[in-house]
C-alpha angles and dihedrals in degrees: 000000000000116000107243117227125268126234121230087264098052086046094057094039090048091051103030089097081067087066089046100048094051089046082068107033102031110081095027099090098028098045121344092051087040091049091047091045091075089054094066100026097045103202132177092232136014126274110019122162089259090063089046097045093051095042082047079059108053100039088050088051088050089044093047082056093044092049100061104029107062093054090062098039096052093045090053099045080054085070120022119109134212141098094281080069125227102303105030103072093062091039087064096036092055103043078053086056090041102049088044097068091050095097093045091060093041090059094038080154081146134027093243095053082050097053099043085057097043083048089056095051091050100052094041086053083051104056088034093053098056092051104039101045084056091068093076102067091028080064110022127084119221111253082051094061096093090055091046092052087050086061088041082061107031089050098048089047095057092044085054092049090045083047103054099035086061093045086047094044094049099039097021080106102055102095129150093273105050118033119172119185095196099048090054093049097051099036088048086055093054082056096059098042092047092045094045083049091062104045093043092058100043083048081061083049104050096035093054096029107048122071109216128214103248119239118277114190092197089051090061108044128331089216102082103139092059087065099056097072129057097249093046089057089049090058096046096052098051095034092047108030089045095045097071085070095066095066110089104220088050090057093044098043087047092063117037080042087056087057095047086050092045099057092042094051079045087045108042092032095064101027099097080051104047084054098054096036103027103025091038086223115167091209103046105156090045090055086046106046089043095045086051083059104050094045089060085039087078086020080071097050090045089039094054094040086051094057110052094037091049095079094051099054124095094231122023088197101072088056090055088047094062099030085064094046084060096058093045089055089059097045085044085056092060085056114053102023122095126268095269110052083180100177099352085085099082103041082054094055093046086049087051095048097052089059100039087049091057098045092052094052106051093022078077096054086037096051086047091048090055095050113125094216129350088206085074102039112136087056105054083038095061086044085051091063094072089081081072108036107046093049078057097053097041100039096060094054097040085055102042090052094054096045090055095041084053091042091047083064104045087261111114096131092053090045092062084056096053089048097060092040092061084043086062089046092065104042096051090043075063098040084065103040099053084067085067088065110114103217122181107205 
């Protein structure tokens, strides 16, 4: 049966979690877990290798959980009956595991309170994500993908920009000079219950305002028998979780989508630092958090253009290309220009948000596009997931690695160069395989 069209009001309500979701995501690993950072790892000055070795950690740790659940997940929402319909049940279940682990990450009075909420929140985003980004292509026909990529974008983007100007509200005030444990404590806090606030209200929206597909077992897979015994799981994991790798685009998109992923993960982890440390800025969380806004805040106009021309181009691929190149540009700049970029800051993160802003609009159609089976979505979705998440586990230690080598040697500064300049190398490795992708449009 054909998926009907959605109005301007079902779109936004279908992708409004994706707001929620970066309010709470966005700013933690460029600016709140950085700040925090400093409370655990003292420093006189920013940015050690101490600092970066610690934040590599944690974000490797995150990015390890985030690399086995959502396949699971996905693949289970594909497949589990009732009247709350397929996705609903784990988007509820975890916004409960998220929002439990609030109070843990307000108090953070010891490394180990602040992990085992960090690890809460992880583990309730990871069981959210896989459902609820099945719910796209569950929803959405498929001449409106390139719009609802568009509010995929656009959203994302203005979850980013909510994220950071709070961040940058709350810990705006934390500089070199002037450190204060307590007001990071508190402020960061105020992060996590505003934050908490928000997803826990657009979870109330999108399980009460989107009507999901039920559950079809003969939509899914006509071999059903065959999963109910051991034997039988053990086929259908290696025939259906192998056979994605066989299609060509998948294998293409994953990648180069893999290398975009990788140099931003290299790019937004170590940027805080590369301000206090590289850039000698007193108010180095303040200059990130607001450069990281500015930069969304064109990320939002190209998003929003992407998407909607998007279905109307003959290739996605090329917009992505260039999107990327755009992005590269930007990490290449933090390389090569003098210690005190001065004004040339802001123009860069409006360059990087151009690009960003139009990846994230039509990476989403493309990713669709890509897709082995939609019948099975929540599955190669999870799988998809991997594109994220291994660039997470792997950037941080990349960058971490070379930070301390270059440390070791009385370089640091050298090394955050380094750092950004492998992160170029990535994105534009992906800038020119994306081209490889065969589209039919």
């Amino acid at each position: 049966m054909k998926t009907p069209r959605l109005s301007f009001g079902k779109q936004l309500i279908l992708n409004l979690l994706w707001f929620a979701l970066n309010a709470e995501t966005a700013a933690l690993l460029t600016v709140v877990i950085p700040t925090q950072v400093l409370l655990f790892e003292p420093s006189s000055q920013v940015g050690s290798a101490e600092q970066a070795t610690l934040l590599s950690w944690l974000a490797t740790a995150a990015a390890i959980v985030s690399l086995f659940m959502p396949p699971l997940v996905g693949a289970f929402s594909d497949r589990t009956p009732g009247r709350l319909g397929r996705r609903r049940p784990y988007i509820i279940l975890g916004g409960v595991l998220l929002v439990s682990g609030t109070p843990l990450l307000v108090d953070s009075s010891t490394l180990v309170t602040f992990l085992i909420g960090l690890a809460l929140l992880h583990f309730g985003m990871n069981i959210i994500m896989p459902a609820y980004q099945s719910l796209v292509p569950d929803r959405v026909p498929e001449e409106q993908r390139g719009v609802a990529s568009g509010f995929v974008g656009g959203l994302t983007i203005l979850g980013n920009v909510a994220s950071l100007g709070l961040a940058a509200y709350l810990l705006g005030g934390v500089n070199q000079i002037h450190f204060d444990p307590n007001l990071v404590r508190h402020n960061a806090g105020l992060y996590y219950m505003t934050t908490a606030t928000i997803i826990t209200i657009v979870i109330v929206i999108t399980v009460l305002g989107v009507q999901e597909t039920p559950y079809n077992p003969r939509l899914v897979t006509g071999k059903l028998v065959r999963e109910r015994t051991v034997t039988g799981f053990i086929w259908w994991l290696i025939h259906h979780w192998v056979e994605p790798w066989r299609k060509y685009n998948f294998t293409v998109v994953f990648l180069t989508r893999t290398a975009i992923m990788l140099g931003l993960v290299l790019f937004m982890t170590y940027v805080e630092y590369y301000f206090a440390r590289v850039q000698n800025i007193t108010n180095f969380v303040a200059t990130t958090a607001i450069i990281a806004v500015l930069a969304l805040g064109g990320g939002v106009v190209s998003g929003a253009l992407s998407g909607v021309l998007s279905d109307r181009m003959r290739r996605r691929a090329p917009a992505v290309c260039v999107a990327t190149i755009f992005m590269a540009a930007a990490s290449f700049a933090f390389v090569v220009l003098p210690t005190s970029l001065g004004f040339w800051i802001w123009p860069l993160g409006i360059v990087f948000g151009l690009g960003y802003g139009a990846f994230s609009s039509v990476d989403w159609a493309l990713s669709i596009d890509a897709l082995p089976s939609l019948k099975e979505a929540g599955k190669h979705l999870g799988m998809w997931n991997a594109s994220t998440t291994l660039p997470a586990i792997v950037g941080p230690l990349l960058g971490g690695s070379i930070i301390a080598i270059a440390g070791g040697h009385g370089q640091i500064e050298l090394g955050y160069r380094l750092v950004f300049l492998v992160a170029t190398l990535f994105l534009l490795i992906a800038a020119v395989g994306i081209l490889f992708v065969r589209e039919r449009r």
